[in-house]
TORKOL-4160 file (C-alpha; in steps of 0.2 Angstrom, whole numbers, padded with zeros to 4 digits, m for minus):
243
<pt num="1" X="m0065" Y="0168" Z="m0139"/>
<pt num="2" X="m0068" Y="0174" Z="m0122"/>
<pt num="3" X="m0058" Y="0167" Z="m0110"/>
<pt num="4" X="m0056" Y="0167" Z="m0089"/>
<pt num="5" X="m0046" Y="0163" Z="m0072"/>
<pt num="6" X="m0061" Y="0159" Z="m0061"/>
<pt num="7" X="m0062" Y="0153" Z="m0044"/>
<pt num="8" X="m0073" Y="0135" Z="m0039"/>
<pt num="9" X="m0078" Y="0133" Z="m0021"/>
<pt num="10" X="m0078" Y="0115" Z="m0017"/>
<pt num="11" X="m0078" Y="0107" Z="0001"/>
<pt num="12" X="m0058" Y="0109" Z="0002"/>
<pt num="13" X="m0058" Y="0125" Z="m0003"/>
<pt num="14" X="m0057" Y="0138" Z="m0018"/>
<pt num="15" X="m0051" Y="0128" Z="m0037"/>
<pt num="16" X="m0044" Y="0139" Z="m0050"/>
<pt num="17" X="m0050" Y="0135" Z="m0065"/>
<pt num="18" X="m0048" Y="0140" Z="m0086"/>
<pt num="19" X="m0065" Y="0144" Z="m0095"/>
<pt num="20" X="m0065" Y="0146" Z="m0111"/>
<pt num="21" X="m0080" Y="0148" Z="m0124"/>
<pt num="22" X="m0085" Y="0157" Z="m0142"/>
<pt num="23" X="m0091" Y="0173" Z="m0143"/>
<pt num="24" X="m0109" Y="0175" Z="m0145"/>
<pt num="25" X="m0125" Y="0172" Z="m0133"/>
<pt num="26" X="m0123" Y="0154" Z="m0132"/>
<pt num="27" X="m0127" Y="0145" Z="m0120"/>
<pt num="28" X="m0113" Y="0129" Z="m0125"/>
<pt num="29" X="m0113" Y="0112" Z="m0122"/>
<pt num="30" X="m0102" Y="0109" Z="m0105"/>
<pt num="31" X="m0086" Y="0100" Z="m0106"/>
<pt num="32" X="m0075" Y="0098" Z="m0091"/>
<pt num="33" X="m0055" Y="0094" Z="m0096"/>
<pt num="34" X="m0045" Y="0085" Z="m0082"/>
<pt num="35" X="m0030" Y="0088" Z="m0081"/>
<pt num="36" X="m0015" Y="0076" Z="m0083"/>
<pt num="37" X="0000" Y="0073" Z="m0069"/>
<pt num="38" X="0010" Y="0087" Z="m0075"/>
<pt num="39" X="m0004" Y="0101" Z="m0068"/>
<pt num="40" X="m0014" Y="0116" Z="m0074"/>
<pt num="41" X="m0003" Y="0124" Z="m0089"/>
<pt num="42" X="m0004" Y="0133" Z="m0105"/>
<pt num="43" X="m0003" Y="0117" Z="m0116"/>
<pt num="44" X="m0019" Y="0111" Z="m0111"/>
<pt num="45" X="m0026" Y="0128" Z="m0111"/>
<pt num="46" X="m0024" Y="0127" Z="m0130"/>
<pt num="47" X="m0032" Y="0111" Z="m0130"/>
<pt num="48" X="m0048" Y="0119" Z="m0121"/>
<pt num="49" X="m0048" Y="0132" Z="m0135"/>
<pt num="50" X="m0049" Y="0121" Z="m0147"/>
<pt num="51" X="m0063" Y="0111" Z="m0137"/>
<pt num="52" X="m0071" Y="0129" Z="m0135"/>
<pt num="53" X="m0070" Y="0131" Z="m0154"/>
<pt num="54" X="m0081" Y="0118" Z="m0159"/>
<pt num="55" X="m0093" Y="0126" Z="m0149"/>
<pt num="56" X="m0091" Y="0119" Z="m0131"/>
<pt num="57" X="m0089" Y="0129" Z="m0113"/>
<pt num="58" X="m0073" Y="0122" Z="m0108"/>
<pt num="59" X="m0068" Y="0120" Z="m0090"/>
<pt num="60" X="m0050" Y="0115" Z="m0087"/>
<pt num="61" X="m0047" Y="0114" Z="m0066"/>
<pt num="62" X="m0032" Y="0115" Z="m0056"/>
<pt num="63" X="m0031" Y="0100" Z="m0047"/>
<pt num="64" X="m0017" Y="0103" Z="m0036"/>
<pt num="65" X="m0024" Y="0117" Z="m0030"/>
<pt num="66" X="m0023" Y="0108" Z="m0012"/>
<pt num="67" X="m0006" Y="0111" Z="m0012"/>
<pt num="68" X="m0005" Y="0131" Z="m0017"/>
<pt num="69" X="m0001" Y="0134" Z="m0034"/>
<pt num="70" X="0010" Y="0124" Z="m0044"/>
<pt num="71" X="0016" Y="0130" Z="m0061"/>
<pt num="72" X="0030" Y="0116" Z="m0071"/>
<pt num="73" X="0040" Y="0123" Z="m0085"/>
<pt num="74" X="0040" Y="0106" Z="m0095"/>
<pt num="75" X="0051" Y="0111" Z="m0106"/>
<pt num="76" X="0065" Y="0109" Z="m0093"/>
<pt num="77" X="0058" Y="0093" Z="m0087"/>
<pt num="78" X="0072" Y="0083" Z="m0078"/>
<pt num="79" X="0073" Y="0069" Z="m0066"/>
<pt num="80" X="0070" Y="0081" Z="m0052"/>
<pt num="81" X="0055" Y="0088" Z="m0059"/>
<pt num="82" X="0048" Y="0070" Z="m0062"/>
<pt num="83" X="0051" Y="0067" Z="m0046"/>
<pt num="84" X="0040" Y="0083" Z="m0040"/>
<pt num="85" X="0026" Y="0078" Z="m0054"/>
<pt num="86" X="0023" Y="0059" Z="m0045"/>
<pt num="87" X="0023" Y="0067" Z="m0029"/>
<pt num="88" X="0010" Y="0078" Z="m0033"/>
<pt num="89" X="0002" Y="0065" Z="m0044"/>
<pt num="90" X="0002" Y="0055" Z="m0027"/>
<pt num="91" X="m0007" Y="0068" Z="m0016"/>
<pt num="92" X="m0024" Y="0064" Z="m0029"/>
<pt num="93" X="m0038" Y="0053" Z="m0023"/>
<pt num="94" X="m0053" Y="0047" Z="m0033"/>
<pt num="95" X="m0064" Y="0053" Z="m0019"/>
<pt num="96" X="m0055" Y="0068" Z="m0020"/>
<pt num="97" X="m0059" Y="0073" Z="m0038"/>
<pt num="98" X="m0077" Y="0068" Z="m0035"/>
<pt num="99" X="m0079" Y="0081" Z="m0023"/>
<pt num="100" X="m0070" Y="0093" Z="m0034"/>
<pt num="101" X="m0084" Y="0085" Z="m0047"/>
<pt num="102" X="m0098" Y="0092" Z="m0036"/>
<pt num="103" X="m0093" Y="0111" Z="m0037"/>
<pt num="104" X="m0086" Y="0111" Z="m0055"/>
<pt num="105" X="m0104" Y="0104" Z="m0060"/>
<pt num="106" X="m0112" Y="0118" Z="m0045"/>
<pt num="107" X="m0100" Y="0133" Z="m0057"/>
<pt num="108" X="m0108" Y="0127" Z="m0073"/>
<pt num="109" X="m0127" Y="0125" Z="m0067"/>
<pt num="110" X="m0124" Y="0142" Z="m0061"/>
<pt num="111" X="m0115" Y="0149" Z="m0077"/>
<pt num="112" X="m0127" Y="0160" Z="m0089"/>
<pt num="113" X="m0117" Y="0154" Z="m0105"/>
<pt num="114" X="m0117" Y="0137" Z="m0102"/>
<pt num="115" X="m0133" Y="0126" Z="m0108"/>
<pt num="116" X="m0142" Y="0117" Z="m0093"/>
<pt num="117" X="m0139" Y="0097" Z="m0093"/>
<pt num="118" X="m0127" Y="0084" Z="m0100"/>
<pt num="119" X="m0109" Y="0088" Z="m0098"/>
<pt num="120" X="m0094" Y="0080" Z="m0105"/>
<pt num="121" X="m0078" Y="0077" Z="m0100"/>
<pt num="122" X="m0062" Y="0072" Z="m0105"/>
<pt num="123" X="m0044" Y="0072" Z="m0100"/>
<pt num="124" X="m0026" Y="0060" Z="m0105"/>
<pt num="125" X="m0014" Y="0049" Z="m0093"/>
<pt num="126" X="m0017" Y="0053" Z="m0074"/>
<pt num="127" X="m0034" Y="0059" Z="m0077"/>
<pt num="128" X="m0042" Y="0043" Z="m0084"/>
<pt num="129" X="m0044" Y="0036" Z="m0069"/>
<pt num="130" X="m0055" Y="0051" Z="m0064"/>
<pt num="131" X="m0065" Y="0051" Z="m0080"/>
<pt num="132" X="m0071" Y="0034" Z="m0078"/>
<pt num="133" X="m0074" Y="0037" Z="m0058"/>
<pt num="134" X="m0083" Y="0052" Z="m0062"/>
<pt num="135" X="m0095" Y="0044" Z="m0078"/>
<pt num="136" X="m0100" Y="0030" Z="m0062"/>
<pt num="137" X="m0104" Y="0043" Z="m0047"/>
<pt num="138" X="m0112" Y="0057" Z="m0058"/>
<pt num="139" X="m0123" Y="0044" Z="m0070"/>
<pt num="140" X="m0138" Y="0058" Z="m0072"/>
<pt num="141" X="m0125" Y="0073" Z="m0075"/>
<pt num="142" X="m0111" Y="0066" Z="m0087"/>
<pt num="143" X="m0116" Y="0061" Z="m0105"/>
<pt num="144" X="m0098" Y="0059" Z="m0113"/>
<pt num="145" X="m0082" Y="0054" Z="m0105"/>
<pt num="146" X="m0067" Y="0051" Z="m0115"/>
<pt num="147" X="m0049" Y="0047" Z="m0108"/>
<pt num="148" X="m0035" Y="0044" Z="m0118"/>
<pt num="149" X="m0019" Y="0033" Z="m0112"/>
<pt num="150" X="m0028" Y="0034" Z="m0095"/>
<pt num="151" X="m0020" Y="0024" Z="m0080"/>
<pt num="152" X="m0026" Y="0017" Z="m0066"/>
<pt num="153" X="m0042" Y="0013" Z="m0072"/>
<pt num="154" X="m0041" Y="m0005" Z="m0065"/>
<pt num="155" X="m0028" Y="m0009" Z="m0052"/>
<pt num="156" X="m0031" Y="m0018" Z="m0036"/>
<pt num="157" X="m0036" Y="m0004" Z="m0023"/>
<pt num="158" X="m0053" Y="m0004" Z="m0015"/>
<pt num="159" X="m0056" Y="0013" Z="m0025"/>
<pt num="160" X="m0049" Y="0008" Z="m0042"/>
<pt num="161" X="m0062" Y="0014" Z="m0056"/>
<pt num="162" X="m0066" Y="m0001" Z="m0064"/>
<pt num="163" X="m0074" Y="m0007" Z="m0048"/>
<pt num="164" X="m0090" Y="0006" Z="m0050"/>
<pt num="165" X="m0086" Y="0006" Z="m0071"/>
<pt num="166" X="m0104" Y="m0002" Z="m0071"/>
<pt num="167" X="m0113" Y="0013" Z="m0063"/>
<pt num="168" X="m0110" Y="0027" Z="m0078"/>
<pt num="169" X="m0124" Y="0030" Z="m0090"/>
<pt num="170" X="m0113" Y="0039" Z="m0101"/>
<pt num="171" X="m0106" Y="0034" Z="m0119"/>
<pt num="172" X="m0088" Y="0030" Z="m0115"/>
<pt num="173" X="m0073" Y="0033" Z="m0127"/>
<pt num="174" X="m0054" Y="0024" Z="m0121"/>
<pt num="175" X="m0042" Y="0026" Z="m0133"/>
<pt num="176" X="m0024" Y="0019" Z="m0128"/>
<pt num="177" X="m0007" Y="0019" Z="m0136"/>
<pt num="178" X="m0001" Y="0003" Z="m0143"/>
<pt num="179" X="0016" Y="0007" Z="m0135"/>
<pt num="180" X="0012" Y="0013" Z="m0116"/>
<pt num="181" X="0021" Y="0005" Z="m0102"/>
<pt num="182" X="0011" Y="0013" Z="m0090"/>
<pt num="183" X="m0007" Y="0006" Z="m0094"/>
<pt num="184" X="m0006" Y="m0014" Z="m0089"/>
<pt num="185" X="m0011" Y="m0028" Z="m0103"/>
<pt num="186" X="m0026" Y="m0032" Z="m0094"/>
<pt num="187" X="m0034" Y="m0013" Z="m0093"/>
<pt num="188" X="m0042" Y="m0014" Z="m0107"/>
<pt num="189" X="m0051" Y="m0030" Z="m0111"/>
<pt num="190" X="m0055" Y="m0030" Z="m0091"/>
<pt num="191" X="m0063" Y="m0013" Z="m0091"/>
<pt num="192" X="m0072" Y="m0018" Z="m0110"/>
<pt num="193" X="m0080" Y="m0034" Z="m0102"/>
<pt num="194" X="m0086" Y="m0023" Z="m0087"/>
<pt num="195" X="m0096" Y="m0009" Z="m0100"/>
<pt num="196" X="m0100" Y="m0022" Z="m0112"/>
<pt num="197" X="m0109" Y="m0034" Z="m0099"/>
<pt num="198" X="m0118" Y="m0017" Z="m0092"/>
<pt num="199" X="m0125" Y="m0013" Z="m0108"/>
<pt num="200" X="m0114" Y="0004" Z="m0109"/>
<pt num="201" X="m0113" Y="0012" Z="m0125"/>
<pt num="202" X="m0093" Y="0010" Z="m0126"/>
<pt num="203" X="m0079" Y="0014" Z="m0140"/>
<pt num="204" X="m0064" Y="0008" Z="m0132"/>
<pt num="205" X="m0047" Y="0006" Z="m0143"/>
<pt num="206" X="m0029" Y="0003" Z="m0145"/>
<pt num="207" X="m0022" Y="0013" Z="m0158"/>
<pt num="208" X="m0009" Y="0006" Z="m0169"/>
<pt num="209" X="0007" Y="0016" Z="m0173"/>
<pt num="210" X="0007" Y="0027" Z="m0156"/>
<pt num="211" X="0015" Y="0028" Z="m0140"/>
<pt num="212" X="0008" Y="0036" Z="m0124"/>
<pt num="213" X="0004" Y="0055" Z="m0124"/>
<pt num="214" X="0000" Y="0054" Z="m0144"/>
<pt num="215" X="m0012" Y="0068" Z="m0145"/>
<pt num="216" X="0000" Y="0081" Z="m0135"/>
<pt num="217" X="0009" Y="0092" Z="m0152"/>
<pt num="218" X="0022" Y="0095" Z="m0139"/>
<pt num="219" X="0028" Y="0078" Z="m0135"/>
<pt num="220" X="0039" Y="0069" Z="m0145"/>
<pt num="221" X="0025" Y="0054" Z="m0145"/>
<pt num="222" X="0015" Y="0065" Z="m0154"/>
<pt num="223" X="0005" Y="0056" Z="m0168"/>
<pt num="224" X="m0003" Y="0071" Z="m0179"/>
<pt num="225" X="m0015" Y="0058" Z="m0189"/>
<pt num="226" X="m0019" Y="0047" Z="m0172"/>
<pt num="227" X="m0024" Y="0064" Z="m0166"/>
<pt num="228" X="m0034" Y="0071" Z="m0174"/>
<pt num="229" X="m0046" Y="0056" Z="m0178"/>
<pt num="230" X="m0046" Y="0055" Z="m0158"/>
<pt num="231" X="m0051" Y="0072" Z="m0157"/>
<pt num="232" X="m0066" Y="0071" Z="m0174"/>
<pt num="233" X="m0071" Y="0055" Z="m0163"/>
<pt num="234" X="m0072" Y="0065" Z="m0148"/>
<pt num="235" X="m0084" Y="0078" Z="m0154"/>
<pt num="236" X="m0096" Y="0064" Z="m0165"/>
<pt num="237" X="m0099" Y="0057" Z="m0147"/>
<pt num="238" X="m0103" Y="0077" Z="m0140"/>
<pt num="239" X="m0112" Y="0078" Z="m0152"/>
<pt num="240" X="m0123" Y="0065" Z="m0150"/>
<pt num="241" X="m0125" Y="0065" Z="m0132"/>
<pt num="242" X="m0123" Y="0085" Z="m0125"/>
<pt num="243" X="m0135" Y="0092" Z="m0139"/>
């Protein structure tokens, strides 16, 4: 695997970003992986790896770089620390992470070693709000876009997703919890009804057995089975739309 720290100049600044792909002259099929609330770290660098090992040029950005560089020791996660993760959280806009969008997309087309067109993306809790923001206002660039326990995707500010849910020409995977305080009962048959009535190639589930954050091996909601059919599910739809 060949793996980097790179740097992504967006309007705000210079990102930080995780890039990983095989060996070999490539190019691979792009696939951007938001993070979730608790930032940049080496548990979702594993994730990218194996994103990179079915044959993909993973990009995993640092979010928060707005706010210098934040590194969490989850493992020592405390009620202090939860407090510093929704604060961070909090600093995140939707137009924000479109503009960071714009120069992820800029790195790629510019990268020898990634294939020219489609890109995926992916990404789980805080970041599905940005997945289905970023399938409406890049409809010509992103193919796939998959968000697993995503929050926020409909709430009642003038920027929530489902509002511009209709623009994306992507195929679109959801897959939430069945246990999940954090995604309202209304998420998903509201933002369903808005792909189906658009005529958007959709998959959008509620997987029996789980609770939120099923796919992470390091949480205790980890659901080994439930993960890995998310993950097969995952690459069927790359394959069919980033070839």
């Amino acid at each position: 695997m060949i793996e980097n720290e790179v740097r992504i100049g967006t309007r705000y600044g210079s990102m930080p970003a995780f890039a990983v792909h095989q060996e070999g002259p490539g190019p691979f099929a792009p696939v951007i992986f938001y993070m979730d609330a608790p930032g940049y770290r080496e548990e979702l660098k594993t994730m990218c790896r194996r994103i990179a090992r079915a044959g993909y040029f993973c990009l995993l950005p640092d979010l928060y770089y707005r706010l210098g560089t934040l590194r969490l020791q989850l493992d020592r996660r405390d009620e202090a620390m939860s407090s510093v993760i929704k604060a961070a959280r909090n600093t995140l806009t939707n137009g924000m992470v479109t503009d960071d969008t714009a120069g992820m997309l800029a790195y790629l087309d510019a990268h020898p070693k990634v294939k020219p067109g489609p890109v995926g993306c992916t990404g789980h809790c805080m970041s599905g709000r940005f997945i289905v923001t970023v399938a409406a206002k890049f409809p010509n660039r992103i193919a796939a876009a998959a968000a697993f326990y995503g929050v926020q995707i409909v709430t009642d500010q003038l920027d929530s997703p489902h509002l511009i849910a209709n623009r994306a020409q992507a195929e679109i995977y959801l897959s939430f919890a069945e246990v999940d305080d954090l995604v309202p009962a209304n998420t998903v048959p509201a933002i369903k009804g808005i792909y189906d009535k658009a005529g958007i190639v959709n998959t959008i589930e509620i997987v029996k057995g789980t609770q939120h954050g099923y796919c992470f091996p390091e949480r205790a909601a980890y659901h080994p089975e439930a993960a890995e059919i998310a993950f097969q599910k995952l690459c069927a739809m790359w394959e069919r739309r980033l070839a």
